[in-house]
C-alpha positions as CSV (number, residue, x, y, z in Angstrom):
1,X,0.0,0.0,0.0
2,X,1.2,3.1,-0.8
3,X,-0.7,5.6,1.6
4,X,-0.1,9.2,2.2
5,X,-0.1,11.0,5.5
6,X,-2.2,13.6,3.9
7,X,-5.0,10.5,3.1
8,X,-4.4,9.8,7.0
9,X,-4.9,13.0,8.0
10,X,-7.9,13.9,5.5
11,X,-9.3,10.1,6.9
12,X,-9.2,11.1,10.5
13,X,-11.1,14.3,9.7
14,X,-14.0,12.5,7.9
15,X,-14.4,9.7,11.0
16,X,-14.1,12.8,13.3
17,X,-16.9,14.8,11.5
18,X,-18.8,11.3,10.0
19,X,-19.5,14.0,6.9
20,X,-17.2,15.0,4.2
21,X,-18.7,18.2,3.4
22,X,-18.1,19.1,7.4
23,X,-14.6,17.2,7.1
24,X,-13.7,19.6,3.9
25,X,-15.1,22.7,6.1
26,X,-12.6,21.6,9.0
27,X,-10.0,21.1,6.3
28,X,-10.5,24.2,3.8
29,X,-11.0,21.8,1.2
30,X,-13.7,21.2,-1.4
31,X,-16.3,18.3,-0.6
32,X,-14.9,16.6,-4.3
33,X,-11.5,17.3,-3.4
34,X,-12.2,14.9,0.1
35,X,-14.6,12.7,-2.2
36,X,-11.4,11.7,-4.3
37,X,-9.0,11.1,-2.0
38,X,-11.0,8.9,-0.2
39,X,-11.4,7.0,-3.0
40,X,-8.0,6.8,-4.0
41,X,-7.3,5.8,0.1
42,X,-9.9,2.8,-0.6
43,X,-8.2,2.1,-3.6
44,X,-5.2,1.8,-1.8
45,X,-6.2,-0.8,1.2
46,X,-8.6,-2.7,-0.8
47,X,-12.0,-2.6,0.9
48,X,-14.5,0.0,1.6
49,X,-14.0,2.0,4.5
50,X,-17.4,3.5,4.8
51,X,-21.4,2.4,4.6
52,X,-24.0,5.2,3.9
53,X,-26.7,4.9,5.8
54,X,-29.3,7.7,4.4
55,X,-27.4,10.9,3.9
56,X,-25.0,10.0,6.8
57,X,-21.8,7.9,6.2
58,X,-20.5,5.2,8.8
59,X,-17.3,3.6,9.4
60,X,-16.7,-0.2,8.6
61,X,-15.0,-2.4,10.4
62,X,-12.1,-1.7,8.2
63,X,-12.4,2.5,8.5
64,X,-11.9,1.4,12.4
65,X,-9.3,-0.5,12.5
66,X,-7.3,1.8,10.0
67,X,-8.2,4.5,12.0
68,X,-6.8,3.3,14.9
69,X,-3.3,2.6,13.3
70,X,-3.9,5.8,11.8
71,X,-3.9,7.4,15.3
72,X,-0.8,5.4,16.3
73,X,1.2,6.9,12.9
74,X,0.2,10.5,13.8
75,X,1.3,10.1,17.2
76,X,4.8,8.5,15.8
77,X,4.9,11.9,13.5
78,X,4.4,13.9,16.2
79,X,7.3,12.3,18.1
80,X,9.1,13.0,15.2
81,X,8.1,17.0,14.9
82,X,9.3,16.9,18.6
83,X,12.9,15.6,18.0
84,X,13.3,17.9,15.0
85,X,12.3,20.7,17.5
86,X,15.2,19.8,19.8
87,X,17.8,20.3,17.0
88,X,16.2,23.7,16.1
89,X,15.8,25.2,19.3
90,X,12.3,26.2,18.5
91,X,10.7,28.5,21.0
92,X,7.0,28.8,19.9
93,X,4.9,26.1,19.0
94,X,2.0,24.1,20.1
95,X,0.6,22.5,23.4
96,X,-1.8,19.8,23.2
97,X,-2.9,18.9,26.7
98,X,-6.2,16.8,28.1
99,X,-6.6,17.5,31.6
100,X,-9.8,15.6,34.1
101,X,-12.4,17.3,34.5
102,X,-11.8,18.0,38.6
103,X,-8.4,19.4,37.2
104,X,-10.0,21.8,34.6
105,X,-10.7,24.0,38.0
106,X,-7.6,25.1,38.7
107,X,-5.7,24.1,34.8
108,X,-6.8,27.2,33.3
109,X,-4.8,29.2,35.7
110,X,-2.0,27.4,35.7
111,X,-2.1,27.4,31.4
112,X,-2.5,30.9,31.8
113,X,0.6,31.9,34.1
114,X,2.6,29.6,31.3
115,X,1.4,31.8,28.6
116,X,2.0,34.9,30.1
117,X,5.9,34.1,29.6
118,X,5.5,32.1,26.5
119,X,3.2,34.0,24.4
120,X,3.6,32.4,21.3
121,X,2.5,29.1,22.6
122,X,-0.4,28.0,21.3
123,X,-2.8,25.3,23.6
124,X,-5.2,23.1,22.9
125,X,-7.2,21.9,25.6
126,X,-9.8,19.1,26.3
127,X,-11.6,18.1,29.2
128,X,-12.8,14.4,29.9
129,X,-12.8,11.7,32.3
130,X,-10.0,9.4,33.6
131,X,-10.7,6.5,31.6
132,X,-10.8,8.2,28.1
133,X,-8.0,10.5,29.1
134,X,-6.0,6.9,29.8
135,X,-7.0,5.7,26.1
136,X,-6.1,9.5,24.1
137,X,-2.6,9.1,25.7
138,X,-1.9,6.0,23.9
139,X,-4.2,6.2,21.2
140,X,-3.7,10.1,20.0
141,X,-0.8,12.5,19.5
142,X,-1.7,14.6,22.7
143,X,1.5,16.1,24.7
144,X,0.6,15.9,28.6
145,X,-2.3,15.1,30.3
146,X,-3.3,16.4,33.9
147,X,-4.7,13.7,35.9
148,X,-5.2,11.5,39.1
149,X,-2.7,8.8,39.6
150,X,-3.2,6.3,36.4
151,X,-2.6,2.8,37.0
152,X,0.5,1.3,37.9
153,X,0.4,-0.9,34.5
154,X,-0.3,1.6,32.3
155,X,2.4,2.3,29.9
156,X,3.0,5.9,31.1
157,X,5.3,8.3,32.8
158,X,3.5,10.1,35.5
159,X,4.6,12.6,37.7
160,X,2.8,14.6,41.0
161,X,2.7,18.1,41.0
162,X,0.0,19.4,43.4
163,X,-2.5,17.9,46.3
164,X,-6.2,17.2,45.8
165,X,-7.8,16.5,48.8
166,X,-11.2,14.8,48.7
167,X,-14.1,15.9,51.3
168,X,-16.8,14.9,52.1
169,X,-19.5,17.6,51.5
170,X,-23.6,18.0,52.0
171,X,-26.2,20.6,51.8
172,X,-25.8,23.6,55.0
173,X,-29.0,22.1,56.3
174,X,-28.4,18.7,56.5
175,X,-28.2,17.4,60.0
176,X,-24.7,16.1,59.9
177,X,-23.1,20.0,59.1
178,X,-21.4,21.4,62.3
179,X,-21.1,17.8,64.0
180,X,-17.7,17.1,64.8
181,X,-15.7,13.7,64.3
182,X,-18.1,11.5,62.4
183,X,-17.2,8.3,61.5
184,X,-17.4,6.3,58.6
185,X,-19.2,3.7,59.8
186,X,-22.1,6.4,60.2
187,X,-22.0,7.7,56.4
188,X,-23.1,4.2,55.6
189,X,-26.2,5.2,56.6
190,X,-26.1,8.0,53.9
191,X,-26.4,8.2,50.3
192,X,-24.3,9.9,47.8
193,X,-24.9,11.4,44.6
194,X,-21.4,10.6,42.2
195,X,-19.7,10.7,39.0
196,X,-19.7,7.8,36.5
197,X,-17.7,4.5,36.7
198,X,-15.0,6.2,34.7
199,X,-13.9,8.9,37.1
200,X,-11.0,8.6,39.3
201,X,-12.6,10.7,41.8
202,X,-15.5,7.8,42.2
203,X,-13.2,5.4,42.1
204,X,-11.1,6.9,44.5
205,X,-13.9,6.9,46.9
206,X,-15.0,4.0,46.7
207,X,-11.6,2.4,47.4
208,X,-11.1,4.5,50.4
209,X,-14.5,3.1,52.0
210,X,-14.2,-0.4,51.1
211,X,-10.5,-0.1,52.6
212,X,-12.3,0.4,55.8
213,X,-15.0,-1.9,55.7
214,X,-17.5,0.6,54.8
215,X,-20.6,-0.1,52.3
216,X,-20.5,2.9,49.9
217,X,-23.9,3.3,48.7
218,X,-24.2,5.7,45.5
219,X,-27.9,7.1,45.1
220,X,-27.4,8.6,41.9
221,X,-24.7,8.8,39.0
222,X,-23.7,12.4,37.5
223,X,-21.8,13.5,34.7
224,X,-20.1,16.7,35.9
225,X,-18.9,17.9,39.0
226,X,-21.4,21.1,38.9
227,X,-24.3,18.5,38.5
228,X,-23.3,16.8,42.0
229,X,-22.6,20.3,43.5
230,X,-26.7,21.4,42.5
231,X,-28.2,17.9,43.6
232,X,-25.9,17.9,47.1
233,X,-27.0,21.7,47.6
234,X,-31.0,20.6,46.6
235,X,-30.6,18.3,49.4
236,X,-30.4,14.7,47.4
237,X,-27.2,13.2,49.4
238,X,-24.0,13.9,50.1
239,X,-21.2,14.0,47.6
240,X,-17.6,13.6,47.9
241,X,-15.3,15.9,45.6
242,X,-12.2,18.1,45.1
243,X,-11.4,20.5,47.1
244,X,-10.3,22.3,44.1
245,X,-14.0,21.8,43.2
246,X,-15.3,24.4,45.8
247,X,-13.7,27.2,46.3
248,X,-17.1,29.5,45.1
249,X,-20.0,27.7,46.9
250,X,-18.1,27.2,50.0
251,X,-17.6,31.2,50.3
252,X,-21.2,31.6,49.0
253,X,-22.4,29.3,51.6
254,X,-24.4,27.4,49.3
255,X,-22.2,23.5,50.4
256,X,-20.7,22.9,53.9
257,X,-17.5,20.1,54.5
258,X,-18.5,17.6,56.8
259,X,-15.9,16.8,59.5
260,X,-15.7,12.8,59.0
261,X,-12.9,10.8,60.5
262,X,-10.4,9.8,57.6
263,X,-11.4,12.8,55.4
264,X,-9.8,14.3,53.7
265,X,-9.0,11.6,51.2
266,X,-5.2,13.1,50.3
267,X,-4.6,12.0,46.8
268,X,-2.3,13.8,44.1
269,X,-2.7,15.7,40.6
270,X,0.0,14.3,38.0
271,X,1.1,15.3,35.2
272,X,1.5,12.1,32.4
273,X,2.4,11.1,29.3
274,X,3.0,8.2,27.5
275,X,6.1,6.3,28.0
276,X,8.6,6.2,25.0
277,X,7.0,9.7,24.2
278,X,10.1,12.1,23.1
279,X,8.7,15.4,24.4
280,X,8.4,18.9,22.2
281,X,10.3,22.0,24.0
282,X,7.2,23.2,24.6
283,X,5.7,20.4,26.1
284,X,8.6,19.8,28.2
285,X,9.1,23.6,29.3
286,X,5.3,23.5,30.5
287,X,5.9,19.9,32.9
288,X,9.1,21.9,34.1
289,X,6.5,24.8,34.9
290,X,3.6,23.0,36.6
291,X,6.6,20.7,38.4
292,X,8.2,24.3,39.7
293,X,5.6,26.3,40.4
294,X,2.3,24.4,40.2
295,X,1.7,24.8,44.2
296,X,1.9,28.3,45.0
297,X,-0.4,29.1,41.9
298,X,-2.8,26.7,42.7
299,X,-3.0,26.6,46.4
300,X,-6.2,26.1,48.5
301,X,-7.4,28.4,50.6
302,X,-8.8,26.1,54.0
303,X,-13.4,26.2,53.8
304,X,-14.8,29.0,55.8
305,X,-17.0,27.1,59.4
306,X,-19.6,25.4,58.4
C-alpha cells in the first residue's frame, strides 16, 4: 500500500466529522477534493471504509481498525516534529494537553501563568474523564495530560505536582453540618450522589470506604462535578469531591464540609504522558512549569466554618 499522510490526516477528519462536506469545512477543502481522496485511500487498502446509511456515512470495520493505526502513525509523526524541535531550538509552538475534568478547575490558571511568559505558545485543551484520558494518551498525539494517579500498569510516565484533597461535603442544612468527628461507619447510613464509573474521583472513593469496611452506597450517577454540587445543595445526598471543586459555593455558603474521620482523602494531581514519548520543548518547558511552580499558583485556601 502506498498511503499518504495527507490520506491519514484527511481520513481522520471524515471519522471525526462522520461528513465530508463538514470534514472539507474543518480542512479548507472542497467536498470533491475529500470525495477523491478517499477514494483513491480505498483504492489503496482494498475494501471499503465507509457504509452510507441515508445521507449519513459510517465507518466499517475496516475504517476502524485503519483508524486506529492511523492514530498510532500520527502520534509516531508527532514524536518525530518533537525531535526535530530539539535540533532547532524552536521557541513557539503548540501544546496539546487533556486535563480531568476536577483538574479543569484550577488548569486554566496554571495554562494561563505559562502563557503569560510564552506568548507564542499555542494550547489546545480538552476536558474528559480518567478513563478516556487513559486511552487518548496512547491512542492520539496529545502532549501531557493532567490527571489522578493512572494505574501502575499503564504504559506511562506520571509525575505529582499538586495535592487534591477529597471531602466529604452536604447541603448547609443537613443534619450532619457542624457535628464534629463522624465516622465512617455512620455515612453508611447516607447516600451519595457521584460521578460515572469512569472517574477517578469515584473510584477513588470507593476504594477508600471499602478499605475500611464501609458499604458505599451511590444514590445517583452524574456526569459533571457542577451536576453533583446542584443535587448535594438541593438536598439529594451527600457527595464527595475536590477540594479544588469548591472554592465558590463554599464562600457563597451554598455546600458545607463535613468533618468525618479519615477525610480528607489526600490524593495527588499528575502530570502524564505516554512512555517512550520524546517530548516537544514546549511540552517539556510547561511539565518543568507545573513541576516548579504548580503549588503556589494553585494553592487552596482552607473552607470558611460550616
Amino acid at each position: 500500500m502506498h498511503l499518504t499522510l495527507r490520506q491519514l490526516q484527511i481520513f481522520d477528519a471524515v471519522m471525526r466529522c462522520q461528513s465530508f462536506t463538514r470534514a472539507a469545512d474543518a480542512l479548507h477543502l472542497t467536498q470533491p477534493a475529500v470525495s477523491m481522496q478517499m477514494r483513491q485511500l480505498e483504492e489503496q487498502v482494498g475494501v471499503p471504509l465507509f457504509d452510507q446509511v441515508g445521507k449519513q456515512i459510517q465507518p466499517t470495520d475496516a475504517g476502524r481498525e485503519l483508524h486506529r493505526h492511523a492514530m498510532i502513525i500520527a502520534a509516531k509523526v508527532q514524536d518525530l516534529s518533537s525531535a526535530m524541535e530539539e535540533f532547532r531550538g524552536v521557541r513557539r509552538g503548540e501544546l496539546d494537553l487533556v486535563v480531568a475534568s476536577t483538574a479543569n478547575y484550577f488548569a486554566p490558571k496554571l495554562i494561563a501563568a505559562f502563557c503569560s511568559r510564552h506568548a507564542k505558545v499555542q494550547v489546545r485543551l480538552q476536558v474528559s474523564n480518567q478513563e478516556q484520558i487513559l486511552d487518548m494518551l496512547t491512542t492520539s498525539n496529545k502532549d501531557l495530560a493532567i490527571m489522578g494517579q493512572p494505574p501502575e500498569d499503564a504504559e506511562l510516565v506520571a509525575q505529582a505536582f499538586l495535592d487534591n484533597p477529597l471531602v466529604v461535603i452536604a447541603a448547609p442544612t443537613h443534619p450532619l453540618v457542624g457535628k464534629s468527628r463522624i465516622t465512617l461507619k455512620h455515612l453508611e447510613r447516607e447516600t451519595f450522589i457521584t460521578r460515572e464509573p469512569g472517574s477517578g474521583t469515584r473510584k477513588a472513593s470507593e476504594r477508600h470506604f471499602s478499605r475500611h469496611g464501609v458499604e458505599f452506597h451511590s444514590v445517583m450517577e452524574m456526569s459533571s462535578n457542577e451536576a453533583i454540587k446542584q443535587a448535594v445543595e438541593a438536598g439529594l445526598g451527600l457527595g464527595i469531591l475536590s477540594l479544588h471543586t469548591l472554592e465558590l459555593e463554599l464562600a457563597m455558603r451554598r455546600l458545607a464540609v463535613l468533618e468525618v474521620e479519615r477525610f480528607p482523602i489526600m490524593r495527588q494531581w499528575f502530570v502524564v504522558h505516554r512512555k517512550g514519548k520524546r517530548l516537544s520543548t514546549v511540552a517539556q518547558a510547561f511539565l518543568d512549569f507545573l513541576i516548579r511552580e504548580a503549588r503556589p499558583l494553585a494553592s487552596l485556601q482552607g473552607p470558611p466554618p460550616s
